[in-house]
N, C-alpha and C positions, 0 to 999 in steps of 0.2 A: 589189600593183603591182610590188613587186620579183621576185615570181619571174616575172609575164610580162615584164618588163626582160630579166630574166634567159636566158629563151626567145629573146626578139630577137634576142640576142646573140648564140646559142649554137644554132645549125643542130637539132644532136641532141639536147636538152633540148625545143626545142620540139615536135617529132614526141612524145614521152615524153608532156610535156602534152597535146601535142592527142590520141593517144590515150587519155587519162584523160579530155577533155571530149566525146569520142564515145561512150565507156562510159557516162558521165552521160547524153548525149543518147538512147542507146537506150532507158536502165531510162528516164527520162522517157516516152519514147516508145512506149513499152508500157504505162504506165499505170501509174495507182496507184488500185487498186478506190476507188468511190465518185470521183473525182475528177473527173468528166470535164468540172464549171464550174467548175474550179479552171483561175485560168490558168498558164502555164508556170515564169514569173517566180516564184511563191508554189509550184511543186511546187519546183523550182529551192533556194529558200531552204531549204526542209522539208527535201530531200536534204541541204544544206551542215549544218543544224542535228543532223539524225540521227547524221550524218558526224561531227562533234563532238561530241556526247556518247555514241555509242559509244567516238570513242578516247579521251576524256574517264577513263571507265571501265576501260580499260586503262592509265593511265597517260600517254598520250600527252598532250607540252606542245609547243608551236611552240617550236625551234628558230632563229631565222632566219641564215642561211647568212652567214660570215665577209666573205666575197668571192664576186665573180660566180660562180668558177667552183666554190666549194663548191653552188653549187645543183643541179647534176649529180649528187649525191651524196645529194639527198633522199630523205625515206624516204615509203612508198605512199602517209600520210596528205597529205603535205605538196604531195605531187606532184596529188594527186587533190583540194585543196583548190584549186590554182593552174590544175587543170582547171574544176574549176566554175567561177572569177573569171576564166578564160578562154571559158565559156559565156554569163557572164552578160555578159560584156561586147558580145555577138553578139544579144543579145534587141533585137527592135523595140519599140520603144516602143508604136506602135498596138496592138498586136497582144497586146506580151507573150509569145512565143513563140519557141523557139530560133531561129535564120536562119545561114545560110553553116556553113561546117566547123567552126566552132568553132576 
């Protein structure tokens, strides 16, 4: 929640994120073999999950940023973590499924 705060704030941060949750919405949107009753909310997690224990594996720990304006400074994971909880927060309910730009 703090890095999309963070986003509100900050004109150029937000653009940063929303292009990480259109990246998200493509690979979603292309599919993931075998998945196609999967709904988008459960691909959605599986990404964020993946996402996490690859950098897991490299060493990556969240960080979280001093002040507002350290969050312009985040690194790929962290930016593309705050894309995803900027996608998920765009999911319809009915539906389950991405909606608007993210």
């Amino acid at each position: 929640m703090a890095g999309l705060a963070a986003a509100a704030a900050l004109p150029g941060l937000s653009a940063v994120f929303d292009q990480h949750s259109a990246a998200v919405r493509d690979i979603l949107a292309a599919g993931v073999e075998g998945s196609a009753a999967v709904a988008g909310v459960v691909l959605l997690a599986g990404y964020a999950r993946g996402l996490l224990d690859e950098a897991k594996t490299k060493g990556w720990t969240f960080r979280a940023p001093a002040d507002l304006s350290a969050w312009s400074t985040s690194d790929w994971t962290t930016a593309r973590l705050v894309g995803v909880c900027s996608l998920a927060a765009t999911m319809d309910d009915r539906r389950a499924q991405p909606t608007g730009n993210g």
